[in-house]
N, C-alpha and C positions, 0 to 999 in steps of 0.2 A: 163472933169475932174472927175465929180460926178463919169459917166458913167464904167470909168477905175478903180475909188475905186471902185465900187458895184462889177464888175465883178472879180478882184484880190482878195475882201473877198472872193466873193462864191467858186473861185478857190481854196484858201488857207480852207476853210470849209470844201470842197470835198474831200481835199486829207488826209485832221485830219479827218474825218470819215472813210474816208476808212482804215486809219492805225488802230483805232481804232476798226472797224470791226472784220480785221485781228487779232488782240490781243485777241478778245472774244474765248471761248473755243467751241465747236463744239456744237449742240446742246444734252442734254444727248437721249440716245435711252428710248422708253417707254417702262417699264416693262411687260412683258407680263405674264400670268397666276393671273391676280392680281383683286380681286372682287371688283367691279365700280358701275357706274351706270350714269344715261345720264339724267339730269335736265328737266324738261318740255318736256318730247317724244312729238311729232308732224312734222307734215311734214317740217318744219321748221330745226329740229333739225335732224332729220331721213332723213338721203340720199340716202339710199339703203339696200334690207335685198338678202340674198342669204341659203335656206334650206339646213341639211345639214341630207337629208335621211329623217328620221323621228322622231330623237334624240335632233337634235339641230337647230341653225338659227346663219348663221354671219350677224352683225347689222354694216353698217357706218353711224356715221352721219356726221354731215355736214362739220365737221373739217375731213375729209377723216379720221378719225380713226375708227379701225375695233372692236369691240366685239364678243364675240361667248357668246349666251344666251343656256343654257344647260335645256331640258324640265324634267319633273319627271317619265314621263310617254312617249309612243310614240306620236305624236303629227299628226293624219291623215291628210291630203289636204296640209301639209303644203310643199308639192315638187310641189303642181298647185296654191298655194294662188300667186295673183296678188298682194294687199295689205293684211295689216294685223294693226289690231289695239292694242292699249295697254292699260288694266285695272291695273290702280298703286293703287288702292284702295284710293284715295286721298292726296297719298304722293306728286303728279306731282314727280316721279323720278321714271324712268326704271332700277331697281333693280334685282336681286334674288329674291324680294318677289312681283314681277310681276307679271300679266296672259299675252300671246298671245291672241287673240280672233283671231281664221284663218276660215272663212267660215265657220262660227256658233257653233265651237266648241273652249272652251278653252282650253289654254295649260299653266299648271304653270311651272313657272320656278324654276330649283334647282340651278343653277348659270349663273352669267352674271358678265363674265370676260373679260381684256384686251385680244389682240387679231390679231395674225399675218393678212394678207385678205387672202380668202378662198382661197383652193386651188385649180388650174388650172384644167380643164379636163383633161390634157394631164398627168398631176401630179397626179390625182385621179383614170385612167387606167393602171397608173402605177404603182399603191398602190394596187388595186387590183389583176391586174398582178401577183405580188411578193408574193399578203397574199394566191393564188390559188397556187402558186409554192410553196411555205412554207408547205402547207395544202398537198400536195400530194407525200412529202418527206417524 
């Protein structure tokens, strides 16, 4: 008897959640171009960085969300850096007023913004493609 009450709540539980699910609104998209910054950088918090030339770096961390930290200057090694570390000058918070440190050279940053994830190879030969077509019209 117990057995058939416990299981008929959880039924009736499951299906008031799910309706209640259904009701919520989707989740909102994040704003992109929007100046951030990422609490206590560390490996922990840092999932992934991917260079972007020698201008910039996309940052996820661990929440899969993407960044693009924007350098002042061009930023060398930073298309062969393995890891890379970050001087917040004792803010703990990866800002705009951050440095890279990439194989012994710093890189400061001039923005670290929200952020689509990088784009594709296939998507980035085909950005060049277009800007070599453009340029020779």
């Amino acid at each position: 008897m117990k057995q058939k009450l416990a299981l008929s709540l959880a039924a009736a539980l499951l299906s008031l959640s799910a309706i209640a699910a259904a009701d919520e609104p989707a989740a909102a998209a994040r704003p992109l171009g929007v100046e951030t910054g990422i609490s206590f950088p560390s490996d922990a918090t840092i999932r992934t960085f991917q260079a972007d030339d020698e201008d910039g770096v996309w940052i996820q961390d661990s929440r899969r969300n993407w960044y693009y930290a924007k350098f002042f200057g061009p930023c060398r090694n930073i298309d062969f850096a393995q890891a890379i570390g970050v001087d917040t000058r004792g803010s703990s918070r990866l800002d705009k007023y951050a440095t890279l440190l990439v194989r012994g050279d710093r890189c400061a940053l001039s923005s670290f913004v929200t952020s689509a994830p990088p784009p594709t190879k296939a998507e980035r030969k085909a950005a060049e493609q277009a800007a070599k077509a453009a340029k020779s019209n």
